[in-house]
PDB file of N, CA, C and O in Angstrom:
ATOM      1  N   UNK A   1       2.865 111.871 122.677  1.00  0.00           N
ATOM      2  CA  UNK A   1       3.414 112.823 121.728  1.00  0.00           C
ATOM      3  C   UNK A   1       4.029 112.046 120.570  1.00  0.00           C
ATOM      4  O   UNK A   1       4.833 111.182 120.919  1.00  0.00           O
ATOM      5  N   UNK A   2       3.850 112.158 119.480  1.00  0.00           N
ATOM      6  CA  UNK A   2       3.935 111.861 118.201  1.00  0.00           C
ATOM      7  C   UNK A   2       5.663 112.151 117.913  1.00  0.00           C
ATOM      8  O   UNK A   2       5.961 113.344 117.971  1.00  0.00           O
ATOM      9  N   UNK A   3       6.715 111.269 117.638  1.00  0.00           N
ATOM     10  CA  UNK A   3       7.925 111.539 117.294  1.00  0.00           C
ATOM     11  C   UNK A   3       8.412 112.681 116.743  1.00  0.00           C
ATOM     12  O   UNK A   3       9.471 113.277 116.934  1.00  0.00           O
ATOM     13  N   UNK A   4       7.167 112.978 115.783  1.00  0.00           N
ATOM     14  CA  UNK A   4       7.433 114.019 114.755  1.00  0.00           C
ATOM     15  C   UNK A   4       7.565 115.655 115.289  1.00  0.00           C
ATOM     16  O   UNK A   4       8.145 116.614 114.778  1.00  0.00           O
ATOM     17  N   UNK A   5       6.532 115.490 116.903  1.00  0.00           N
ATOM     18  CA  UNK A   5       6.668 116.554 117.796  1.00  0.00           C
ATOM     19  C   UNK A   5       7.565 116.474 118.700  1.00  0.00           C
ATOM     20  O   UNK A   5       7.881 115.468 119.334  1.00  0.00           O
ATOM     21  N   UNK A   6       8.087 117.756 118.797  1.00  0.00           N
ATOM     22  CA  UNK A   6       9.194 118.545 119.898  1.00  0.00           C
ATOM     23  C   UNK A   6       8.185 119.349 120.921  1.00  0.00           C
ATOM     24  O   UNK A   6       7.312 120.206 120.781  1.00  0.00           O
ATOM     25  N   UNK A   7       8.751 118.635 122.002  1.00  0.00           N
ATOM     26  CA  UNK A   7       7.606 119.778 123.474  1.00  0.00           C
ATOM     27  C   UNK A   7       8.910 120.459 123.942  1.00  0.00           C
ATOM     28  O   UNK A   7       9.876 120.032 124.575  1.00  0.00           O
ATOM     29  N   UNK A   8       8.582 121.759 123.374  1.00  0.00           N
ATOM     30  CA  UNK A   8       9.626 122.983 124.279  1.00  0.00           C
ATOM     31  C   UNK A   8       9.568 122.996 125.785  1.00  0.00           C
ATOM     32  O   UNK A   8       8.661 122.555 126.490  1.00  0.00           O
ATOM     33  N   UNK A   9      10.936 123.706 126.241  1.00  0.00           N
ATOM     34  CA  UNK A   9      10.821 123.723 127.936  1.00  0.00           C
ATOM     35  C   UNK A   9       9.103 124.882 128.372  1.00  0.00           C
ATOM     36  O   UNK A   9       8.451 124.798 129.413  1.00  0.00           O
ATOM     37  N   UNK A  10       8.904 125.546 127.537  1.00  0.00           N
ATOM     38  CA  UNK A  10       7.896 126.159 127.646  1.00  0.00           C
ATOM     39  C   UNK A  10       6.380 125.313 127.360  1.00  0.00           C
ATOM     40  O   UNK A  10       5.291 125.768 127.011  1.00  0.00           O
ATOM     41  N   UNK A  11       6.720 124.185 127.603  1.00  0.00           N
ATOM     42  CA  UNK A  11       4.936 123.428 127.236  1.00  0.00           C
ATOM     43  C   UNK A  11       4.696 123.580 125.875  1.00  0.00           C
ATOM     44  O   UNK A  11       3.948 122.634 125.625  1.00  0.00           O
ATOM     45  N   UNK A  12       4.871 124.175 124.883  1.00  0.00           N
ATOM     46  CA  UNK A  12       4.355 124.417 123.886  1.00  0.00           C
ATOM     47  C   UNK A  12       4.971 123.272 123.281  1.00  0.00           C
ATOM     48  O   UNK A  12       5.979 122.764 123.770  1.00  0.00           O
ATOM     49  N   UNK A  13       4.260 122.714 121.943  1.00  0.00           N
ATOM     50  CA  UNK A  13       4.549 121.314 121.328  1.00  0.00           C
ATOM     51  C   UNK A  13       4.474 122.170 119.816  1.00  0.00           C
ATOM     52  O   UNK A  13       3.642 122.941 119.337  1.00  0.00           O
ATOM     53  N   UNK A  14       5.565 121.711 119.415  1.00  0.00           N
ATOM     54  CA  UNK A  14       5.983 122.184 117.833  1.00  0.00           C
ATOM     55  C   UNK A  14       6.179 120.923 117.104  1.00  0.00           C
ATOM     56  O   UNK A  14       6.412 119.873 117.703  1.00  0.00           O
ATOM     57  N   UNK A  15       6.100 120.994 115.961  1.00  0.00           N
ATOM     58  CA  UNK A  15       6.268 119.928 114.317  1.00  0.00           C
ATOM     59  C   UNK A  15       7.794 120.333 114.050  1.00  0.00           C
ATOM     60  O   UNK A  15       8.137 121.432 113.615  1.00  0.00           O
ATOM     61  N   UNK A  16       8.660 119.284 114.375  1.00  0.00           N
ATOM     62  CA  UNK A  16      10.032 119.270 113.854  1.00  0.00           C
ATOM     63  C   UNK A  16      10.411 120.437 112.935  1.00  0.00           C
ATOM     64  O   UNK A  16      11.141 121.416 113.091  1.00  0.00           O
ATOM     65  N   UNK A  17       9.541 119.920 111.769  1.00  0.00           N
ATOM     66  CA  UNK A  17       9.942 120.161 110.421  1.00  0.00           C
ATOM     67  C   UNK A  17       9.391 122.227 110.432  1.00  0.00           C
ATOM     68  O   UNK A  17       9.696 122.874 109.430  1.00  0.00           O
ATOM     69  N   UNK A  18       8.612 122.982 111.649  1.00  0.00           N
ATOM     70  CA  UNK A  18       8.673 123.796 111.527  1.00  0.00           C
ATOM     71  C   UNK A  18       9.173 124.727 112.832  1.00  0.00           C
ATOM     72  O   UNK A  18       8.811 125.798 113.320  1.00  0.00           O
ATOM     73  N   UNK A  19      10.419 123.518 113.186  1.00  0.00           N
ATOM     74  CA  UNK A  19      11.485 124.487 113.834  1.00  0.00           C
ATOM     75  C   UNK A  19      12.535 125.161 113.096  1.00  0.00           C
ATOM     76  O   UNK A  19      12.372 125.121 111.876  1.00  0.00           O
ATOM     77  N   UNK A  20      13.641 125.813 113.533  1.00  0.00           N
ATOM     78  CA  UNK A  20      14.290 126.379 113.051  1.00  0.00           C
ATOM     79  C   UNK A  20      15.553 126.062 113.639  1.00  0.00           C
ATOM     80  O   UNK A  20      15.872 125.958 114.823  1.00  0.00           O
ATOM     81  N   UNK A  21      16.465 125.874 112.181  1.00  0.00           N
ATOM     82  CA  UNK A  21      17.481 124.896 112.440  1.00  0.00           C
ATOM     83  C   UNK A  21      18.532 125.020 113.400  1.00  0.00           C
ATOM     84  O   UNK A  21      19.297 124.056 113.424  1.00  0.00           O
ATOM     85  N   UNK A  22      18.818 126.126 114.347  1.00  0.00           N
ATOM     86  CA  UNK A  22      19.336 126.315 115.337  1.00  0.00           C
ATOM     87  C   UNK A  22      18.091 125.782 116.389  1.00  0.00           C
ATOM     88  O   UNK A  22      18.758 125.058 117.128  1.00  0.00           O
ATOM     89  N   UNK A  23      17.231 125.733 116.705  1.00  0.00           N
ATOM     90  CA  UNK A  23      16.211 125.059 117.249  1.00  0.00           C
ATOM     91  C   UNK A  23      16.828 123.638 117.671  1.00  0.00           C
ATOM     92  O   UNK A  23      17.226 123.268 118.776  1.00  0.00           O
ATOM     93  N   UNK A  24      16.782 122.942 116.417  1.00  0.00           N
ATOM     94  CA  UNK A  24      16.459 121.165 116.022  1.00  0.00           C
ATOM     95  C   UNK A  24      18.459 121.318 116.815  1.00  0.00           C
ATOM     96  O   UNK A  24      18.803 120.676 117.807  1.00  0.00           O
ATOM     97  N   UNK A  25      19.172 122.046 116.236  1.00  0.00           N
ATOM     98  CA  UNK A  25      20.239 121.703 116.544  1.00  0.00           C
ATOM     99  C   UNK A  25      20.627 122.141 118.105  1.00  0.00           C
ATOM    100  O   UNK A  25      21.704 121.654 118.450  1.00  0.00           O
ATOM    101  N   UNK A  26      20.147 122.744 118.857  1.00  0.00           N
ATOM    102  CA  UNK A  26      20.306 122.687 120.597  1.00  0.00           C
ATOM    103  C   UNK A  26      19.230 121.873 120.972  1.00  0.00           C
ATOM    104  O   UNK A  26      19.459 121.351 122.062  1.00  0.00           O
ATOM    105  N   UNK A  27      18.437 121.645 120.625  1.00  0.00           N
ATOM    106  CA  UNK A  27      17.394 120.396 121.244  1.00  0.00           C
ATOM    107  C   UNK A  27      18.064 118.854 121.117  1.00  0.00           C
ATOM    108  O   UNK A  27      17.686 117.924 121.829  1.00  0.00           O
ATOM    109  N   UNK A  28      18.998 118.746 120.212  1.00  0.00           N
ATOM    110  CA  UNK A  28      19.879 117.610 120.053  1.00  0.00           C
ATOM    111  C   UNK A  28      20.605 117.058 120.892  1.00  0.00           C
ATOM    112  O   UNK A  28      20.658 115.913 121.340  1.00  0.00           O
ATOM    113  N   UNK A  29      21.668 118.806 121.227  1.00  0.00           N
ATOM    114  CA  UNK A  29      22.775 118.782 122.193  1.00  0.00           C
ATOM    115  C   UNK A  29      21.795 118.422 123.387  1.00  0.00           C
ATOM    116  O   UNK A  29      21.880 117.293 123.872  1.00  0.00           O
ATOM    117  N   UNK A  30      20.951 119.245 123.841  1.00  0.00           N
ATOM    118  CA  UNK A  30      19.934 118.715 125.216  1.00  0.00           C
ATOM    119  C   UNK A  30      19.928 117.214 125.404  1.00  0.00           C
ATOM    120  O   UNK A  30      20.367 116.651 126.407  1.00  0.00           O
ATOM    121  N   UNK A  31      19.292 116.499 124.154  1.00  0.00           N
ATOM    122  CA  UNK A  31      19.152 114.806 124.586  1.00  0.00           C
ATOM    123  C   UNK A  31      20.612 114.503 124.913  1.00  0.00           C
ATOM    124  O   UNK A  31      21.012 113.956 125.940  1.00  0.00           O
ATOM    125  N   UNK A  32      21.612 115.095 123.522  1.00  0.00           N
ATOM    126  CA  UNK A  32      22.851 115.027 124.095  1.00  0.00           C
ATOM    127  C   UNK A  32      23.610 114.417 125.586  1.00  0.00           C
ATOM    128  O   UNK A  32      24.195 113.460 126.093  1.00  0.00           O
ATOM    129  N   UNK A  33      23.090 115.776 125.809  1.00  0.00           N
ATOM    130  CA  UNK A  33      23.692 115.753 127.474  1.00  0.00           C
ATOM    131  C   UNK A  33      22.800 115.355 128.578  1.00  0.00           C
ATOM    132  O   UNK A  33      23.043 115.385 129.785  1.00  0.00           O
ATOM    133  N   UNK A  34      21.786 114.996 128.003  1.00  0.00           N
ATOM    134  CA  UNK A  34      20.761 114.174 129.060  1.00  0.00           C
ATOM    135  C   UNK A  34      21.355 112.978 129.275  1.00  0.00           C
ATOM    136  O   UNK A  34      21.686 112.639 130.411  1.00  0.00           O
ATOM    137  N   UNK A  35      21.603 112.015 127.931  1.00  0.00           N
ATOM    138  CA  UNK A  35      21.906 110.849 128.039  1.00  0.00           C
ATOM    139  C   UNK A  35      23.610 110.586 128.228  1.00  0.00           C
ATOM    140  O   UNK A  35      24.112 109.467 128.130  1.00  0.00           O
ATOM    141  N   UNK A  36      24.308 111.711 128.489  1.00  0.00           N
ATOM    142  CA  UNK A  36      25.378 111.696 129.171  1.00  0.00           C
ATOM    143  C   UNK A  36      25.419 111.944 130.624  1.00  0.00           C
ATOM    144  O   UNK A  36      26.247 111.332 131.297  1.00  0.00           O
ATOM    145  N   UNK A  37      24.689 112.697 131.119  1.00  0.00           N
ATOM    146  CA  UNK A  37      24.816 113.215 132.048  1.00  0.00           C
ATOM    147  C   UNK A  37      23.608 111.993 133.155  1.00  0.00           C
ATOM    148  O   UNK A  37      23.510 112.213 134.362  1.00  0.00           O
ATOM    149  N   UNK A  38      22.845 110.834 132.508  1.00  0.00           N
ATOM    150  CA  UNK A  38      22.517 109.801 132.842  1.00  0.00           C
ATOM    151  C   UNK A  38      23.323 108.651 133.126  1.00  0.00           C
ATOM    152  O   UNK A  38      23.175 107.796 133.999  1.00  0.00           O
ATOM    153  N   UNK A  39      24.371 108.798 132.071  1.00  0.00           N
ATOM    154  CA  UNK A  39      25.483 107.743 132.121  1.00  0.00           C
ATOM    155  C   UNK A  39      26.283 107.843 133.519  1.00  0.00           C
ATOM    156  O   UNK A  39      26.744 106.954 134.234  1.00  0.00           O
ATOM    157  N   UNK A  40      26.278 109.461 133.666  1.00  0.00           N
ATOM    158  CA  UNK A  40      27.258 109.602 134.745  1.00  0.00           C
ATOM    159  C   UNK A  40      26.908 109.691 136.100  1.00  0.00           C
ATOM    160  O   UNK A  40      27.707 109.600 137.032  1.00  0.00           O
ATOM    161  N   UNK A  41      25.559 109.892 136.203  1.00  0.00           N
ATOM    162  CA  UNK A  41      24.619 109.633 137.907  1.00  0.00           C
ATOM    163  C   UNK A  41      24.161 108.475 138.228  1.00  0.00           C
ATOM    164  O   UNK A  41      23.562 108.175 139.261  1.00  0.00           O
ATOM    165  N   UNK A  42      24.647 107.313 136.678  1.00  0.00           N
ATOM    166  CA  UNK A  42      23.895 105.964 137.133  1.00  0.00           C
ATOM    167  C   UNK A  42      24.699 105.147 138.027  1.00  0.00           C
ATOM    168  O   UNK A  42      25.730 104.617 137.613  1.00  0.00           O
ATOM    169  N   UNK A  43      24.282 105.001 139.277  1.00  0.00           N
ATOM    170  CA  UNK A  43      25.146 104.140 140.470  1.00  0.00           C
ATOM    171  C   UNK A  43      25.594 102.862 139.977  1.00  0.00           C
ATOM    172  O   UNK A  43      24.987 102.413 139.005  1.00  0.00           O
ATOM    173  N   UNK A  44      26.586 102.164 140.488  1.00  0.00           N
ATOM    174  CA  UNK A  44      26.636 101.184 140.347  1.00  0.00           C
ATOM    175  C   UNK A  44      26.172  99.917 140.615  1.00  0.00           C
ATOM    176  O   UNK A  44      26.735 100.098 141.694  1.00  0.00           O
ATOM    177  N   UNK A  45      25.833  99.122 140.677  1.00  0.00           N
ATOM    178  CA  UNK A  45      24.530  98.380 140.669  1.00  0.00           C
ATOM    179  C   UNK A  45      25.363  97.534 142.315  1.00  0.00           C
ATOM    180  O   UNK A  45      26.481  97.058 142.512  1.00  0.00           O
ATOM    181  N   UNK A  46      24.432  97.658 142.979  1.00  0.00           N
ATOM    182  CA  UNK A  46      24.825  96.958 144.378  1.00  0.00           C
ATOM    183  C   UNK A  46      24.053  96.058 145.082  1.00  0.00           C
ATOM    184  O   UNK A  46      24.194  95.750 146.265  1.00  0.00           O
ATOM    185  N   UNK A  47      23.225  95.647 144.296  1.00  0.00           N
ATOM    186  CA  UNK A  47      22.153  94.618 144.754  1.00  0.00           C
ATOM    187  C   UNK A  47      22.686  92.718 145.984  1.00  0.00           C
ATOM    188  O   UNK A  47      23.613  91.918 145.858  1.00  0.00           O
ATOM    189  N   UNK A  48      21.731  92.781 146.800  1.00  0.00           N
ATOM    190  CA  UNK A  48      22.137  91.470 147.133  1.00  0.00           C
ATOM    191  C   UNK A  48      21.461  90.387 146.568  1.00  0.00           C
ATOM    192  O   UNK A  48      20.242  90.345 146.402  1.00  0.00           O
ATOM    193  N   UNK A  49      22.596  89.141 146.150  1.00  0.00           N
ATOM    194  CA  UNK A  49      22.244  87.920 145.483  1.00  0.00           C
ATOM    195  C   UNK A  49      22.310  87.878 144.238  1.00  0.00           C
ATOM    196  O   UNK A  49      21.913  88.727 143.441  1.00  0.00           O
ATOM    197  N   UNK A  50      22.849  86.820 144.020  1.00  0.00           N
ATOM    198  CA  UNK A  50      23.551  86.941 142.795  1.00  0.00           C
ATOM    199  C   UNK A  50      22.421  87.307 141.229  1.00  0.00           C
ATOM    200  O   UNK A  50      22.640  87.974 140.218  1.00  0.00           O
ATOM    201  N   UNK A  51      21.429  86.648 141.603  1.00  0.00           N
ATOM    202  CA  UNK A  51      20.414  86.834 140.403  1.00  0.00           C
ATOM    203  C   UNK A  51      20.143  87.995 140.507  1.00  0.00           C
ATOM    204  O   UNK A  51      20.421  88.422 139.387  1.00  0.00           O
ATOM    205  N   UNK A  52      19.675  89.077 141.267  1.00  0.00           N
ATOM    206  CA  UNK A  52      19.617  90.660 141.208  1.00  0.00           C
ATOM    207  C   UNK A  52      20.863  91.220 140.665  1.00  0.00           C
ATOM    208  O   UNK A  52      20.920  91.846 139.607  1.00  0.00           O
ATOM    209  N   UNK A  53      21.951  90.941 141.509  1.00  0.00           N
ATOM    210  CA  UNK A  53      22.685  91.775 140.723  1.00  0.00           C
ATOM    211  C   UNK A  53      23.464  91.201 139.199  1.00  0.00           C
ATOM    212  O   UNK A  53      24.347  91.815 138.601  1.00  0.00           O
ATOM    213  N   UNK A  54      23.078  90.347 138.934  1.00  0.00           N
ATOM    214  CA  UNK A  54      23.014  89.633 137.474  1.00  0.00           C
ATOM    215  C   UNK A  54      21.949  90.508 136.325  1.00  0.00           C
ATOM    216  O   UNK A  54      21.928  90.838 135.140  1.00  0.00           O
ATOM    217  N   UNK A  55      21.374  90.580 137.188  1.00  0.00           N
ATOM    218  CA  UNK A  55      19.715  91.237 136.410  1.00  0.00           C
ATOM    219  C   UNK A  55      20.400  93.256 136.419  1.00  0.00           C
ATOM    220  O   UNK A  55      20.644  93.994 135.465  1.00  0.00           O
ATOM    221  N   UNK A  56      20.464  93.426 137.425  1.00  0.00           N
ATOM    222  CA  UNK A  56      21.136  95.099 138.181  1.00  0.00           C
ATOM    223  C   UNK A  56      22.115  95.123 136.746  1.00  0.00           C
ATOM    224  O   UNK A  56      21.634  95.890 135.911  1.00  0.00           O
ATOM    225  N   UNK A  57      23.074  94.608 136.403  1.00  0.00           N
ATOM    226  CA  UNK A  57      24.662  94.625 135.724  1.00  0.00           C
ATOM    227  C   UNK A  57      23.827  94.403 134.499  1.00  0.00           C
ATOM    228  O   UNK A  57      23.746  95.479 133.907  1.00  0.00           O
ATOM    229  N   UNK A  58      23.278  93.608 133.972  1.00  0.00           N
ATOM    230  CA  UNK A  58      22.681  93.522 132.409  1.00  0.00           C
ATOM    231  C   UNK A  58      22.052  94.932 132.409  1.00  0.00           C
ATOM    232  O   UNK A  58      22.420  95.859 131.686  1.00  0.00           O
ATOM    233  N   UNK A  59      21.040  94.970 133.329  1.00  0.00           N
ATOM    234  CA  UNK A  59      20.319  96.730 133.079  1.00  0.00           C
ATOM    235  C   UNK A  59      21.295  97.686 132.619  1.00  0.00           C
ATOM    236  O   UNK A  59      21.011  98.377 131.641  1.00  0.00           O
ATOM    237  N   UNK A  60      22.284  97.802 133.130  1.00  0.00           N
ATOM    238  CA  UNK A  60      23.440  99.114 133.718  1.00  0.00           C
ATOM    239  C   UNK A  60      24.110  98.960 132.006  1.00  0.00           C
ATOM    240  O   UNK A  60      23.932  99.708 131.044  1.00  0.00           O
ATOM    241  N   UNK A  61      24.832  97.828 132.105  1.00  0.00           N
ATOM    242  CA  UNK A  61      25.853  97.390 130.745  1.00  0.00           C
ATOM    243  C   UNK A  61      24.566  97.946 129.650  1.00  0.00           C
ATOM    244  O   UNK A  61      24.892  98.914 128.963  1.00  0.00           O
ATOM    245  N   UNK A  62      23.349  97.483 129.474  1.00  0.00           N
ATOM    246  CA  UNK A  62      22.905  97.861 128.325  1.00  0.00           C
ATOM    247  C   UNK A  62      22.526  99.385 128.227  1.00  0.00           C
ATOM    248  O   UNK A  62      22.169  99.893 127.164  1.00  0.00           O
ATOM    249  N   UNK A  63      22.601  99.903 129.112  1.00  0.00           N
ATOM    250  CA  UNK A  63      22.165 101.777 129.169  1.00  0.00           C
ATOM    251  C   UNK A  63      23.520 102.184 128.643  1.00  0.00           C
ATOM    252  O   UNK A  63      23.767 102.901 127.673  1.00  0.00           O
ATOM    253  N   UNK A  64      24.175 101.710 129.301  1.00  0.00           N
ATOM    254  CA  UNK A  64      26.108 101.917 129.267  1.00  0.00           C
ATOM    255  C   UNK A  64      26.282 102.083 127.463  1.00  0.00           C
ATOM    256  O   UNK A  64      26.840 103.065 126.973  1.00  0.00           O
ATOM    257  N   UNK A  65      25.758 101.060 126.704  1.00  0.00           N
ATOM    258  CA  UNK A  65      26.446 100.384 125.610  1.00  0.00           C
ATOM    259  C   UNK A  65      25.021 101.303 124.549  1.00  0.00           C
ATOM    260  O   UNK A  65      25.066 101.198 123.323  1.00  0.00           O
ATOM    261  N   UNK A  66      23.865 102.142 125.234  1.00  0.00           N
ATOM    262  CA  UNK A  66      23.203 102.559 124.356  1.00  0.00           C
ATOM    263  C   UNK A  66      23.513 103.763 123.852  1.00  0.00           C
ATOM    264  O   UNK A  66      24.408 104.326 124.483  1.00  0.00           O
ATOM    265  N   UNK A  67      22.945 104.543 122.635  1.00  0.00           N
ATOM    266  CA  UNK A  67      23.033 105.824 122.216  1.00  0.00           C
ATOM    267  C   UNK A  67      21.812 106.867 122.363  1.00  0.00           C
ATOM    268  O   UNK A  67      20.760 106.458 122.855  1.00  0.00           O
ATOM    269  N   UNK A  68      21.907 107.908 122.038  1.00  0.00           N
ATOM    270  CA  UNK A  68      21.183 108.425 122.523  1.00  0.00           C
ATOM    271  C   UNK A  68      19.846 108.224 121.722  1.00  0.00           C
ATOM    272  O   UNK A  68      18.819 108.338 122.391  1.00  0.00           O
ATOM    273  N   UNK A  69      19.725 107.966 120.506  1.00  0.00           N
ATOM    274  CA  UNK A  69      18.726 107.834 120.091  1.00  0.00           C
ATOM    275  C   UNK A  69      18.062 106.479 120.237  1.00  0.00           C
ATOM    276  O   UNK A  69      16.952 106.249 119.756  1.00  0.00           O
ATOM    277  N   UNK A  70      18.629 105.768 120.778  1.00  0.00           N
ATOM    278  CA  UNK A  70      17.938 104.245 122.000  1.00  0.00           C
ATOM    279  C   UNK A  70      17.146 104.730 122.805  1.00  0.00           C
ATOM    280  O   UNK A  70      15.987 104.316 122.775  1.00  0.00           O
ATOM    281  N   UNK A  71      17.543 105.793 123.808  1.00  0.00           N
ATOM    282  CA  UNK A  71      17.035 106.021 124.995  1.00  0.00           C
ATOM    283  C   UNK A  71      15.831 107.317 124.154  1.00  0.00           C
ATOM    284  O   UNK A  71      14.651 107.397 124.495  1.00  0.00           O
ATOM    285  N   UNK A  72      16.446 108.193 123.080  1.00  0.00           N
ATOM    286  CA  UNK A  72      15.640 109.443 122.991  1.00  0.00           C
ATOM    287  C   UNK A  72      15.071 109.125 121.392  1.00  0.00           C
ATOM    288  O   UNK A  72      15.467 109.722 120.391  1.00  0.00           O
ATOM    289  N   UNK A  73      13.855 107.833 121.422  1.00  0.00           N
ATOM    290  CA  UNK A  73      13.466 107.878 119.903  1.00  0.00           C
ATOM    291  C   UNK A  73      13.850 109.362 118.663  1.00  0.00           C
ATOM    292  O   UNK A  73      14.566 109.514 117.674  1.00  0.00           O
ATOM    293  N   UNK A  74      12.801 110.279 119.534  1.00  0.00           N
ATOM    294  CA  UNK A  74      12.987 111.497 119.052  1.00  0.00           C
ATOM    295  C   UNK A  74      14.530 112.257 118.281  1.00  0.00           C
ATOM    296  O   UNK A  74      14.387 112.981 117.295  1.00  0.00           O
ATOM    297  N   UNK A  75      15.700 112.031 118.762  1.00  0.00           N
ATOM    298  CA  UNK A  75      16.489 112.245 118.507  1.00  0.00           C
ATOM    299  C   UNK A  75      16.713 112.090 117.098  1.00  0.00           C
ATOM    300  O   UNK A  75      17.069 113.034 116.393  1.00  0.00           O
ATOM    301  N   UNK A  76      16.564 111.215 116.772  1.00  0.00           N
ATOM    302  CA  UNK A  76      16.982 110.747 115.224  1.00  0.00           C
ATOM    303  C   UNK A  76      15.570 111.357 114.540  1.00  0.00           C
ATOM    304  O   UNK A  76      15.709 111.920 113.455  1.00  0.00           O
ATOM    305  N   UNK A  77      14.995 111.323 114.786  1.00  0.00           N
ATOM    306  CA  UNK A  77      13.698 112.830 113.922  1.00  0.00           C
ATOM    307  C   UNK A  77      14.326 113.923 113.761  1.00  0.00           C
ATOM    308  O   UNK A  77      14.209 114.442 112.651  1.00  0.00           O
ATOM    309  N   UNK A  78      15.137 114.582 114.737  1.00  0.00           N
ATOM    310  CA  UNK A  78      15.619 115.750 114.680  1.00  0.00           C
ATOM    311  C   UNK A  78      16.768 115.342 113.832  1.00  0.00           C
ATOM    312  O   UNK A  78      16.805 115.757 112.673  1.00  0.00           O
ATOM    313  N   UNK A  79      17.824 114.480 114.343  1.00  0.00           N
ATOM    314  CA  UNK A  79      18.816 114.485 113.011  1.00  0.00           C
ATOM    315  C   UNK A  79      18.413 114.017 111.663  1.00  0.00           C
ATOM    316  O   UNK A  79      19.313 114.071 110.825  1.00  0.00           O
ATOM    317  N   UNK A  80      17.252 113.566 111.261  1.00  0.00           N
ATOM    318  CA  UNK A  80      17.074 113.436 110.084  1.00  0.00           C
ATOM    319  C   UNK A  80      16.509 115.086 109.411  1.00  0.00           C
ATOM    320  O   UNK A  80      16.689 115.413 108.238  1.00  0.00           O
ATOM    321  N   UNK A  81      15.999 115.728 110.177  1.00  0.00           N
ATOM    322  CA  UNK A  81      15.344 116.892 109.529  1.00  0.00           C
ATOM    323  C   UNK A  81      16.394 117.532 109.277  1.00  0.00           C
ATOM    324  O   UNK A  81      16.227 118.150 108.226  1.00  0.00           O
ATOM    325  N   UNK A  82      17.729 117.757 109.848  1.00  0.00           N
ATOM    326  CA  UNK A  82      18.651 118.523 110.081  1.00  0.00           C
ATOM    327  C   UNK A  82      19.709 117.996 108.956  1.00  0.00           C
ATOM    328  O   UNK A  82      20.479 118.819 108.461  1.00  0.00           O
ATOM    329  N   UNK A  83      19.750 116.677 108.563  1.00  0.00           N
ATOM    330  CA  UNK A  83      20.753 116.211 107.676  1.00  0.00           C
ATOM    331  C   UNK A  83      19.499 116.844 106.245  1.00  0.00           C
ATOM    332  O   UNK A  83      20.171 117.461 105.419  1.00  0.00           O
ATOM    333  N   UNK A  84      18.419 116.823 105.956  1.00  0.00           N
ATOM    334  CA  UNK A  84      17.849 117.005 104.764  1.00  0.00           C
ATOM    335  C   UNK A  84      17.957 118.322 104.453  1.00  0.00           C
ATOM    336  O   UNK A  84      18.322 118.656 103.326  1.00  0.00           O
ATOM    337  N   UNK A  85      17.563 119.495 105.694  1.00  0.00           N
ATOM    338  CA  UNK A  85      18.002 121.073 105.896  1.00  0.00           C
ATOM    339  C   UNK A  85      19.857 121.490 104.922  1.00  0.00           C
ATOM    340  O   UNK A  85      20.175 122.431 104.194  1.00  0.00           O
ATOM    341  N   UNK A  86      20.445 120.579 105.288  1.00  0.00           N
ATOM    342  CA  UNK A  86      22.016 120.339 105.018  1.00  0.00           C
ATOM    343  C   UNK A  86      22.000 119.873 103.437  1.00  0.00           C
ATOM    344  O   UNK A  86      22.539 120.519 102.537  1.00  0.00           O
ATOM    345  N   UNK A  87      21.484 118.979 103.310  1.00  0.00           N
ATOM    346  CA  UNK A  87      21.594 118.806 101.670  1.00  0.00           C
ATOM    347  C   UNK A  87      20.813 119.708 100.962  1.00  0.00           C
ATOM    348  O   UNK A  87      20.996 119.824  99.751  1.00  0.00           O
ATOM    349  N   UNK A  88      19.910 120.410 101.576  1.00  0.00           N
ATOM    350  CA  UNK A  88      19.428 121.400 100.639  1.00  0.00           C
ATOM    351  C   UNK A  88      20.110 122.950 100.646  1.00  0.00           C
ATOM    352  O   UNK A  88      19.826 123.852  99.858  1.00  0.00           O
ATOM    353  N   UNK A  89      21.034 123.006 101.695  1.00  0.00           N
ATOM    354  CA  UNK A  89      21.552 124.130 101.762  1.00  0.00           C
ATOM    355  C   UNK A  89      21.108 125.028 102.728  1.00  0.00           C
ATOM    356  O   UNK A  89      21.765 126.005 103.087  1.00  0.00           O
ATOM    357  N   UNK A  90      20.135 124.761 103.110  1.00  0.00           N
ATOM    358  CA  UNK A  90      19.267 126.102 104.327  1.00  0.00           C
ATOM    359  C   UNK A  90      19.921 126.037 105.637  1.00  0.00           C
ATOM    360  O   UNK A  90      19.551 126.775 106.550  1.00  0.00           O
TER     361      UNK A  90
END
């Protein structure tokens, strides 16, 4: 799927730019709280030996230290359509 497309919970695949801006703006909050609600089910890394859990703790720290549009390319498609919607007034 092409960045520029949004796949609704309904299967259907839409073009950003012809959603509707309450659309782009709860599909946001969704990655939103995906990548929060990832932060908060991710275990703590319990591996045996020191090189696993060396390797386990770098994985964890860098999910920890990412945003959502790290983990959800897409995200920042939607906030860019939504900041241009905003300067034009719509």
């Amino acid at each position: 799927m092409k960045p520029s497309l949004w796949k609704c919970k309904d299967g259907q695949v839409i073009r950003i730019v012809d959603m509707s801006t309450d659309h782009i703006v709860n599909s946001m909050r969704i990655l939103e709280r995906m990548h929060t609600q990832t932060l908060l089910d991710m275990p703590c890394p319990m591996f045996q030996g020191e090189m696993a859990q060396m390797y386990a703790e770098m994985e964890f720290d860098a999910y920890m230290d990412s945003s959502v549009e790290d983990v959800y390319p897409i995200y920042g498609h939607l906030e860019k359509e939504l900041l241009k919607r905003n300067k034009k007034g719509v």
